[in-house]
Biotite code that builds the C-alpha atoms (Angstrom):
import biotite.structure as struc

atoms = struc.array([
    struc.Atom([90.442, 158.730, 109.195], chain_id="A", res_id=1, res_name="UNK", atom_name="CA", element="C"),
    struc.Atom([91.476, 155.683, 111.441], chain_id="A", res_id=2, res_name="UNK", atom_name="CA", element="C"),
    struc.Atom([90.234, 155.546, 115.009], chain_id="A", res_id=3, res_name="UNK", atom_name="CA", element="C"),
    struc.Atom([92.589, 153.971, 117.274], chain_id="A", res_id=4, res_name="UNK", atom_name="CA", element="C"),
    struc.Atom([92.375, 151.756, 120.359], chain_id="A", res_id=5, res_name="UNK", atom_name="CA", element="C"),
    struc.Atom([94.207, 152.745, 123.463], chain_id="A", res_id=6, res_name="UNK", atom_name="CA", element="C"),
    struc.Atom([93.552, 151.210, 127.165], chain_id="A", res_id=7, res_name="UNK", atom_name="CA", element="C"),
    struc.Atom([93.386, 153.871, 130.095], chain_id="A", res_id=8, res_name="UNK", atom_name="CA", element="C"),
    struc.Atom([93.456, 152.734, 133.309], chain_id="A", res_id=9, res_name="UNK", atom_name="CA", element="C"),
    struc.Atom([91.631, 155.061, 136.231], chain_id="A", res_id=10, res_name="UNK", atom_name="CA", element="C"),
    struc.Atom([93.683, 156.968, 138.704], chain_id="A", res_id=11, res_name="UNK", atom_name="CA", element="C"),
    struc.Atom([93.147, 157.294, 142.208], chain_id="A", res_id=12, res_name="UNK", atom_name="CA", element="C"),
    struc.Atom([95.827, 159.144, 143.562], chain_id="A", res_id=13, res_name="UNK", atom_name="CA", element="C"),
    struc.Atom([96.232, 162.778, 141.973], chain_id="A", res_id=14, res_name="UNK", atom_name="CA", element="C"),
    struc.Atom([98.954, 165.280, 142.151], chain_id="A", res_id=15, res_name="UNK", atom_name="CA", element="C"),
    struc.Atom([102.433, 166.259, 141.155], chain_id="A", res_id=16, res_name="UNK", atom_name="CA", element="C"),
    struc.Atom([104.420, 163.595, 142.952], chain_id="A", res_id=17, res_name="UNK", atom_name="CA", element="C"),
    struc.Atom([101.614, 160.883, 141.874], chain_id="A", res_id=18, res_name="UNK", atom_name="CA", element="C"),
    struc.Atom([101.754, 161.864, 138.450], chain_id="A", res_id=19, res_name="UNK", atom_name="CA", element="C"),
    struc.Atom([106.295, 161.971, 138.332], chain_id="A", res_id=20, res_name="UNK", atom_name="CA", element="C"),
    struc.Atom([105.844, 158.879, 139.845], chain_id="A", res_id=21, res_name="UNK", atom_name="CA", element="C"),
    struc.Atom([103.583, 157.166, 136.713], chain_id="A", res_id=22, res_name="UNK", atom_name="CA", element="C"),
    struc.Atom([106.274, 158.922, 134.494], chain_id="A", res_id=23, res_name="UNK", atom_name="CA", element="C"),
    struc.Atom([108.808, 156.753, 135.837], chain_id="A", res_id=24, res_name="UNK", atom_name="CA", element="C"),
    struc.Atom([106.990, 154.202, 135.518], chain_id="A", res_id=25, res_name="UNK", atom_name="CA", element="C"),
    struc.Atom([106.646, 154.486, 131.965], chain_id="A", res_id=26, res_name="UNK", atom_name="CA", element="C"),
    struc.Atom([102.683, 155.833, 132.310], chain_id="A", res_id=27, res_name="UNK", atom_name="CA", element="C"),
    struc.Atom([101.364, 159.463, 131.421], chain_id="A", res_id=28, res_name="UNK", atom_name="CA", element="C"),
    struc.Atom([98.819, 160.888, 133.201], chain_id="A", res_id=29, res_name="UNK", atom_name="CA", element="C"),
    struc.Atom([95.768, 162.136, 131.358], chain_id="A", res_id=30, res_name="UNK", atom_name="CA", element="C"),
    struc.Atom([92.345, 163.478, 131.829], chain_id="A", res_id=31, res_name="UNK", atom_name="CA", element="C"),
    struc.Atom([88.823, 162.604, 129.925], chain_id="A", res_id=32, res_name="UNK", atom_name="CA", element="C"),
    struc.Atom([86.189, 165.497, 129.871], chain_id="A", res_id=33, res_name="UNK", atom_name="CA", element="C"),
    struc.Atom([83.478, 166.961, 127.978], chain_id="A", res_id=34, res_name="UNK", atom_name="CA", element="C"),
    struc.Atom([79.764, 165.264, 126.802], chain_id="A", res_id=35, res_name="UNK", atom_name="CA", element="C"),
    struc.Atom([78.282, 166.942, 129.927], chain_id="A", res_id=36, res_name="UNK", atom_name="CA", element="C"),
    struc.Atom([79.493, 163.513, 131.829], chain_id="A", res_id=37, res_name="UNK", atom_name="CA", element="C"),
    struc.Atom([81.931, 164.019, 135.005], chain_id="A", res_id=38, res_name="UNK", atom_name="CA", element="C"),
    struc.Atom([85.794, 164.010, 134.190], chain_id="A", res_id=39, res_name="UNK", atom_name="CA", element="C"),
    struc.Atom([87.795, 161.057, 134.644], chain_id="A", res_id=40, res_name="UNK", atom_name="CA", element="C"),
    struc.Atom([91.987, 160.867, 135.422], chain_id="A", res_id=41, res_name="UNK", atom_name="CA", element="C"),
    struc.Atom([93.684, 158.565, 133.486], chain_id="A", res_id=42, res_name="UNK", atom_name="CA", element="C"),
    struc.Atom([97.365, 156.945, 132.962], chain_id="A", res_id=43, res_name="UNK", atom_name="CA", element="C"),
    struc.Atom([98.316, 155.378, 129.692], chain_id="A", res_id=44, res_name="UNK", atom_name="CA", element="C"),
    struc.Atom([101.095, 154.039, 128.741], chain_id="A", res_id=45, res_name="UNK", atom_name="CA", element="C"),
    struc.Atom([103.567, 156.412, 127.154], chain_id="A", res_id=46, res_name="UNK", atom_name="CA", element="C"),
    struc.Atom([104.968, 154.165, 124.223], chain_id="A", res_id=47, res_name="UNK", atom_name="CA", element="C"),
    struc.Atom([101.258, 153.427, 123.331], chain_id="A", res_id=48, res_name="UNK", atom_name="CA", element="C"),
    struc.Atom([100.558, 156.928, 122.957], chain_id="A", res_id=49, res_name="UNK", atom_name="CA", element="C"),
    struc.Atom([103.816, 158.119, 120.671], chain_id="A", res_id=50, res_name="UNK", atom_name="CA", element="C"),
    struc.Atom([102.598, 155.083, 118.853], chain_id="A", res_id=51, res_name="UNK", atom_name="CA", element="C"),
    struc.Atom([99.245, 156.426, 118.132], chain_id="A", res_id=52, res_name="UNK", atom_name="CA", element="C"),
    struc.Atom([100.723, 160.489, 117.811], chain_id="A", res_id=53, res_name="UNK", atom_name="CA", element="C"),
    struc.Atom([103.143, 159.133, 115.494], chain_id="A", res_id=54, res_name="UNK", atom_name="CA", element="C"),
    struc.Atom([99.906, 158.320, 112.888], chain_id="A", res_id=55, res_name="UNK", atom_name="CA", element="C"),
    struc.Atom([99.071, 161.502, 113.567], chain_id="A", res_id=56, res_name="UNK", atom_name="CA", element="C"),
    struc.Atom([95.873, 160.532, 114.979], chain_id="A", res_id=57, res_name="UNK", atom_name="CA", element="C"),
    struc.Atom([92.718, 162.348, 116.351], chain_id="A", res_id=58, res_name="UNK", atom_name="CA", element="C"),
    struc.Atom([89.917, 160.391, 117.169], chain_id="A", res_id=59, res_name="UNK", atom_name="CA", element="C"),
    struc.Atom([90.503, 157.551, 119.476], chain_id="A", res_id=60, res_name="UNK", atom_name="CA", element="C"),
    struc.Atom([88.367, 154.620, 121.434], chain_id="A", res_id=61, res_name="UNK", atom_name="CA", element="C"),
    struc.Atom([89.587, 154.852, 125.248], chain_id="A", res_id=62, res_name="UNK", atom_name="CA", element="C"),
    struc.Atom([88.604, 151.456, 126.958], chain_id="A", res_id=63, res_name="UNK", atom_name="CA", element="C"),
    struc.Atom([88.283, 151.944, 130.276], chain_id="A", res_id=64, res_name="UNK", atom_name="CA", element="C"),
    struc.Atom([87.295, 149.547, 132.556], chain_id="A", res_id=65, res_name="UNK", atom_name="CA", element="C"),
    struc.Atom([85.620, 147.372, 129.916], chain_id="A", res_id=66, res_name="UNK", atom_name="CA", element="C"),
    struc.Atom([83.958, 150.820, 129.120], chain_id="A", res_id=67, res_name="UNK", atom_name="CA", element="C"),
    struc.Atom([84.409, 152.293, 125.674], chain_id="A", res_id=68, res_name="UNK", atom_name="CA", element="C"),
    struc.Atom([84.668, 156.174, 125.061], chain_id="A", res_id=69, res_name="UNK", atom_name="CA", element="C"),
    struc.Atom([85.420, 157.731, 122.060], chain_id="A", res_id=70, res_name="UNK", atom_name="CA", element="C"),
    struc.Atom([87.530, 160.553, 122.264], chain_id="A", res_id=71, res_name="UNK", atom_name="CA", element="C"),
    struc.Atom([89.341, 163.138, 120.489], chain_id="A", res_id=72, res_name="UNK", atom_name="CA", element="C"),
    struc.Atom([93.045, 164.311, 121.697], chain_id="A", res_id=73, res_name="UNK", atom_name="CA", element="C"),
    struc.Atom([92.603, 167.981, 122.515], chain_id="A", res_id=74, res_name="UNK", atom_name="CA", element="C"),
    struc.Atom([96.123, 168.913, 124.255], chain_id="A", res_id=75, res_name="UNK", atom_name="CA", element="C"),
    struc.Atom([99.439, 166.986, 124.674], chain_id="A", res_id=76, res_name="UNK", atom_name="CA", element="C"),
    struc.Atom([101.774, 168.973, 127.272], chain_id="A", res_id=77, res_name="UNK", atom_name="CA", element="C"),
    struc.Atom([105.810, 167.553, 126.435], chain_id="A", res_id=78, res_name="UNK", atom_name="CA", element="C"),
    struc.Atom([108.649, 168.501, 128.530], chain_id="A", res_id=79, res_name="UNK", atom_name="CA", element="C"),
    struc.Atom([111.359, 170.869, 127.058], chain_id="A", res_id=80, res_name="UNK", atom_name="CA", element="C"),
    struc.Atom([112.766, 168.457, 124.833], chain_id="A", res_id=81, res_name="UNK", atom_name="CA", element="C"),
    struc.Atom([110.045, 167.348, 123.321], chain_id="A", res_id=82, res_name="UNK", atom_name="CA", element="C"),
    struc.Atom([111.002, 163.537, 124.442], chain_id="A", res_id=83, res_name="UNK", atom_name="CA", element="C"),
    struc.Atom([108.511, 162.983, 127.077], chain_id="A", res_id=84, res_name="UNK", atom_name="CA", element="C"),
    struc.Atom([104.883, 163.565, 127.275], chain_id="A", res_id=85, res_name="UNK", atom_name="CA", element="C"),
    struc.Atom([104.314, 165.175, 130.750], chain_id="A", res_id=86, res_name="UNK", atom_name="CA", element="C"),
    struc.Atom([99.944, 164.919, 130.341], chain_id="A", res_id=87, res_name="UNK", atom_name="CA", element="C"),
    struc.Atom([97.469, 164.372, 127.474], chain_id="A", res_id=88, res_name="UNK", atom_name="CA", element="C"),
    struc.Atom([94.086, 165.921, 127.981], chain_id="A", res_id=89, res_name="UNK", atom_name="CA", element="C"),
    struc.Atom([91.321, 164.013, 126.273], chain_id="A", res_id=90, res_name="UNK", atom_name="CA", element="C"),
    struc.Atom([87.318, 165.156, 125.121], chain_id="A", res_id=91, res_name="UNK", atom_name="CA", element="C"),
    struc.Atom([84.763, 163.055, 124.899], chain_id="A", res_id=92, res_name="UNK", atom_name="CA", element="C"),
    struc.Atom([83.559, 163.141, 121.307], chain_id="A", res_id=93, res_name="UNK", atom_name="CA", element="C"),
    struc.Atom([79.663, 164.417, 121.011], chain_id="A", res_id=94, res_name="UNK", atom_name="CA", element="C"),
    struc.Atom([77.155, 161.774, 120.608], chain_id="A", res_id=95, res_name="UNK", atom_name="CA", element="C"),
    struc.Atom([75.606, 161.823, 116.536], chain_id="A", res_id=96, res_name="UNK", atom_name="CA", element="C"),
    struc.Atom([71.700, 161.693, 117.261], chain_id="A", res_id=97, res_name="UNK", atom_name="CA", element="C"),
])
């Protein structure tokens, strides 16, 4: 299975007329959790990401920052239609020892 690149930018303002206002934008909001590490709330840009759901994939490297995090996608939320992604929530894939 492919892993594919996609750059996240942090937010800093949270909330529902923050996050409408990043939809108009062209941006979804998102979260990254999980790996025992605090969460982190994202926006990414929405054609990106129907880019990357339209290979149907799973695992993907989040650069953040210059940071890299590997992540799986565990929830995308769409509005009625199924045109727009409202939020995509995002967990940190576990560390191999």
């Amino acid at each position: 299975m492919a892993t594919f690149k996609l750059q996240a930018q942090l937010r800093d303002r949270l909330g529902k007329r923050s996050s409408n206002k990043l939809r108009k934008e062209g941006w979804v909001p998102a979260v990254l959790y999980g790996g025992g590490e605090e969460n982190l709330h994202l926006r990414v840009l929405e054609k990106e990401v129907k880019k990357i759901l339209a290979e149907k994939a799973q695992e993907l490297l989040l650069e953040i920052e210059g940071k890299k995090h590997e992540a799986l996608v565990q929830e995308v939320q769409w509005d009625t239609f199924a045109e727009r992604i409202l939020h995509l929530d995002f967990l940190r894939k576990p560390r191999e020892n």
